[in-house]
Steps between C-alpha positions, in 0.01 A plus 500: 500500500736216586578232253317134583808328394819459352578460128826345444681548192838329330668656186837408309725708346679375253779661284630391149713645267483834672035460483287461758213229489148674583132416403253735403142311650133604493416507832106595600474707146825712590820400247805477773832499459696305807748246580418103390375361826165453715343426764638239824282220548380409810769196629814589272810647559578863326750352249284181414242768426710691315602223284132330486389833346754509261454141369114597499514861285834426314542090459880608659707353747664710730789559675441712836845691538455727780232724705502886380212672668211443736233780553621678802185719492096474494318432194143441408419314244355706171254206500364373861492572805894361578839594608760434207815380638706411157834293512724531244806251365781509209431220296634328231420229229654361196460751216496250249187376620183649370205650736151558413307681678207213633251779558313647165474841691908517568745581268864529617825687364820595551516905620859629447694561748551891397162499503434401849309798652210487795229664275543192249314276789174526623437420875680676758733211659623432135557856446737498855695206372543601168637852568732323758609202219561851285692673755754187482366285817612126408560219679 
């Protein structure tokens, strides 16, 4: 069956001190592991969503470096009847700054570089970029 729509999707990736910031969210039941980001609102721009969601789940400003990946393939969503197409950016902030995650079903942390793997993440888009951010892609 075809997809109704189209779910867009903006993550950041942002590396410190050799980690890599990911959340761990309850989504629908199901504990997921996956880039901080969300969903594009109707009427904004991919990097004002990209930093709106990261004001609204972390309380951070945001630096948008650079564009890393855009799903060059079909994916339905897990959860509707959509087509994901996920945009991801290098991002950066002031470490000094504390985040908190805004949502009391998120918790975010910094994963290791060395232990940057595709089977640490949970939906398949995530699992692409990750084993590519592995592999040594960077900006």
């Amino acid at each position: 069956m075809t997809p109704s729509h189209f779910n867009i999707r903006v993550y950041g990736l942002w590396f410190h001190a050799a980690c890599l910031l990911v959340n761990e969210e309850i989504i629908r039941g199901q504990s997921i592991i996956k880039f901080p980001g969300g969903g594009l609102e109707l009427g904004e721009g991919a990097v004002e969503g990209l930093k709106r969601e990261w004001r609204e789940e972390l309380g951070l400003e945001i630096d948008v470096l650079s564009h890393f990946y855009t799903t060059d393939f079909f994916q339905r969503s897990a959860w509707d009847d959509s087509q994901v197409v996920s945009i991801y950016y290098f991002v950066q902030a002031d470490a000094r700054q504390a985040f908190q995650n805004q949502q009391a079903d998120e918790h975010s942390f910094w994963m290791p570089q060395a232990e940057l793997r595709e089977d640490r993440f949970t939906l398949p888009i995530d699992r692409l970029v990750a084993r590519m951010l592995a592999e040594g892609k960077r900006f």
